[in-house]
C-alpha positions in Angstrom: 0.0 0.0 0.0 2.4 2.3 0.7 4.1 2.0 -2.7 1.2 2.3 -4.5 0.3 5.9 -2.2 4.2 6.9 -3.2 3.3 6.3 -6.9 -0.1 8.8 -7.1 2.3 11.2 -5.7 5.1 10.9 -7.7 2.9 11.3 -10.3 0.9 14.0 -9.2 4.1 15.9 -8.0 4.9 18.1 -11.2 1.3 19.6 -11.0 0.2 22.8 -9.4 -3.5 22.3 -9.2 -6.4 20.2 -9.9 -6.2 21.6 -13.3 -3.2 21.3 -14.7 -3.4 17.6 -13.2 -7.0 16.5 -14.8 -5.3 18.2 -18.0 -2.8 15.1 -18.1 -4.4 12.5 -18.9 -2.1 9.8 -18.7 -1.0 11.1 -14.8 -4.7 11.2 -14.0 -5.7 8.0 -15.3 -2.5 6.4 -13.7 -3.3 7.8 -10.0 -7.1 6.8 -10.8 -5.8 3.4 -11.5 -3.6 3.4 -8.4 -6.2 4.1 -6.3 -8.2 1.4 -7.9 -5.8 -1.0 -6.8 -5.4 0.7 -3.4 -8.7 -0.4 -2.2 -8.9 -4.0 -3.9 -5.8 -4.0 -1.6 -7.8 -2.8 1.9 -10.7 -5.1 0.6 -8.5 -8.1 1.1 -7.5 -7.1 4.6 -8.7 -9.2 8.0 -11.2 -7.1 9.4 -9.1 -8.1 12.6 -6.3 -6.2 10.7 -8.5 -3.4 10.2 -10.1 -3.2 13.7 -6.8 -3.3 15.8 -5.8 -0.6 13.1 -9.0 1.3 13.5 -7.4 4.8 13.1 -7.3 4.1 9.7 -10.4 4.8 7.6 -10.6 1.9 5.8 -14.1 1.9 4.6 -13.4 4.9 3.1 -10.6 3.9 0.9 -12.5 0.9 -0.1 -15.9 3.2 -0.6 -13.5 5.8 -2.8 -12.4 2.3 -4.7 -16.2 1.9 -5.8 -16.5 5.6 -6.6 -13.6 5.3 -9.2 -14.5 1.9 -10.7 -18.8 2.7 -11.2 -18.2 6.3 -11.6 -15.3 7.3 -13.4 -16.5 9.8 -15.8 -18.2 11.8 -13.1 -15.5 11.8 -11.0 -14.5 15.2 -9.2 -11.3 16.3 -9.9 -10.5 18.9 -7.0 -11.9 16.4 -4.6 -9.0 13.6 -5.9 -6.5 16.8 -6.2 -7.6 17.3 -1.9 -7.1 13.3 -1.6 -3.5 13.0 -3.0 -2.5 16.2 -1.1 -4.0 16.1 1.8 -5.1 12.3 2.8 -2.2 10.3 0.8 0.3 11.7 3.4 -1.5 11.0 6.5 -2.2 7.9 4.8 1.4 6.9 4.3 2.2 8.0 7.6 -0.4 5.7 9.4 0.5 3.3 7.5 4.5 3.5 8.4 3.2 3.5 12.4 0.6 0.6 11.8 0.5 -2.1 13.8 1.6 -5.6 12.5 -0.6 -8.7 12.9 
């Protein structure tokens, strides 16, 4: 998981804004396709895992998953520009402090 978070923002490091980073298609579709993966990953977790790691918000990341996959067209662009920038991080972070089952 936490390669795949480094990924969406290595490639979403060279843009400024939501716009310039929409405007890219192949960087967009390539962090869309990351988080894809990222919550087929959580989906395949214990739910022990998940409840002794309860700060994370895995249902969430799983429910963002579903969004992408069923909805990809209508997808918001400055809410995925808030995600990488302002959840991925925290994300990682969590992730580097989890604790191991």
């Amino acid at each position: 998981m936490k390669q795949t978070i480094e990924k969406n923002l290595e490639y979403s490091a060279e843009f400024s804004n939501a716009e310039e980073f929409v405007k890219d298609e192949k960087s967009f579709d390539a962090v869309m396709m990351k988080f894809i993966a990222l919550g087929e990953t959580v989906s395949k977790l214990s739910e022990n895992y998940k409840n002794i790691n309860n700060n994370i918000e895995w249902n969430k990341i799983h429910s963002f998953r579903n969004i992408i996959t069923h909805d990809y067209f209508g997808i918001d662009e400055y809410e995925v520009w808030q995600i990488i920038k302002l959840h991925l991080p925290k994300f990682k972070n969590d992730l580097e402090n989890i604790n191991i089952v």
